[in-house]
C-alpha positions in Angstrom: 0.4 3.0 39.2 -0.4 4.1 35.7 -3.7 3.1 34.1 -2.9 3.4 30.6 -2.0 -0.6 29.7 -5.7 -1.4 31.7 -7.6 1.4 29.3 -6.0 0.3 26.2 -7.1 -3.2 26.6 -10.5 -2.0 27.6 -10.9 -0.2 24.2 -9.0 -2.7 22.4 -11.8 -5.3 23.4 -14.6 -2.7 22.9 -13.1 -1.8 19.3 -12.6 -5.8 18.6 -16.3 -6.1 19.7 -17.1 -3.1 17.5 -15.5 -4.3 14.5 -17.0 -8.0 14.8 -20.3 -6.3 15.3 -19.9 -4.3 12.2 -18.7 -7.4 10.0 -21.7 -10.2 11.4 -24.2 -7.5 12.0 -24.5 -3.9 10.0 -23.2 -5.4 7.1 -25.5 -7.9 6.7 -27.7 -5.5 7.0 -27.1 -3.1 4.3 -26.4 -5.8 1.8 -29.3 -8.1 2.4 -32.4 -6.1 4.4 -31.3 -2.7 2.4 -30.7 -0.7 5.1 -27.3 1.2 5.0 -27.5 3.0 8.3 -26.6 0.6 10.3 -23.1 0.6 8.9 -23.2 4.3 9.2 -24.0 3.9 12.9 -21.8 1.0 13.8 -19.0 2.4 11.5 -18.8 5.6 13.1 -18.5 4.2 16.8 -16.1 1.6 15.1 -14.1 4.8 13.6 -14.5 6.5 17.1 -13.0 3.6 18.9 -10.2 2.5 16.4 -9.0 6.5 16.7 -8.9 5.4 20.6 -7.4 2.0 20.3 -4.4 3.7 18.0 -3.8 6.2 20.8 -4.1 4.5 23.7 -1.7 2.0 22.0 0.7 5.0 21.4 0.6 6.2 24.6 0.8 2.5 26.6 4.1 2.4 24.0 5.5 4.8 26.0 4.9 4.8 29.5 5.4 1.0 29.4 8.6 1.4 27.1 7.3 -1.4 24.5 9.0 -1.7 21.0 8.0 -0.5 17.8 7.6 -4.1 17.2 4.8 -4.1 19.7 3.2 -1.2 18.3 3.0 -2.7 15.0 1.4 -6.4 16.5 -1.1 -3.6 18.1 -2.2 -2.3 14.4 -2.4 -5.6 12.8 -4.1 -7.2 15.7 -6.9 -4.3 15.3 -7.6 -5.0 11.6 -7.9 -8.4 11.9 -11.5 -10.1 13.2 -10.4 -11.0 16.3 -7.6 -9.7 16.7 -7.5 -7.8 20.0 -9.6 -9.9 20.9 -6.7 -13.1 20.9 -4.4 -10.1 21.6 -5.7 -9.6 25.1 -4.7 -12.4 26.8 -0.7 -11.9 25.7 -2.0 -8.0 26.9 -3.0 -9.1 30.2 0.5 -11.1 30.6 2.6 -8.3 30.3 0.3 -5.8 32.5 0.6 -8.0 35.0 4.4 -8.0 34.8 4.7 -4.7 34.8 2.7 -4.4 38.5 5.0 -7.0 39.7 7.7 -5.0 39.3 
């Protein structure tokens, strides 16, 4: 059985974590304690795992056969706070129907 669905919601929490992170924490940071490299560190692992989340999503597309409409839910769940986050329990669903079968 394919692993791809189970490693694109493993990123897809790790880049929701990332992004949440980013927002409540290295932001912060910079604005109010001056210091700017903690966005620069927790953006570029939030860049590094967004790059993953987008092709992982591709590729779980298409050896799971999912719509374009899927695809997009994917994007727009990964920009949001929280997002994949919420996202993962419909995620989990369909994985689990797809091992039924």
């Amino acid at each position: 059985m394919k692993k791809t669905f189970s490693n694109f919601r493993k990123v897809a929490i790790a880049e929701g974590v990332s992004f949440l992170f980013l927002l409540m924490v290295a932001m912060p940071l910079k604005y109010f304690a001056h210091l700017p490299k903690a966005v620069t560190i927790a953006g570029g692992i939030h860049g590094i795992l967004f790059i993953a989340f987008i092709i992982l999503a591709w590729e779980t597309k298409s050896d799971y056969k999912k719509s374009w409409k899927w695809m997009g839910k994917a994007f727009v769940a990964s920009i949001l706070p929280f997002g994949t986050i919420i996202m993962d329990k419909q995620w989990k669903k369909e994985e689990e129907a797809f091992s039924v079968q």
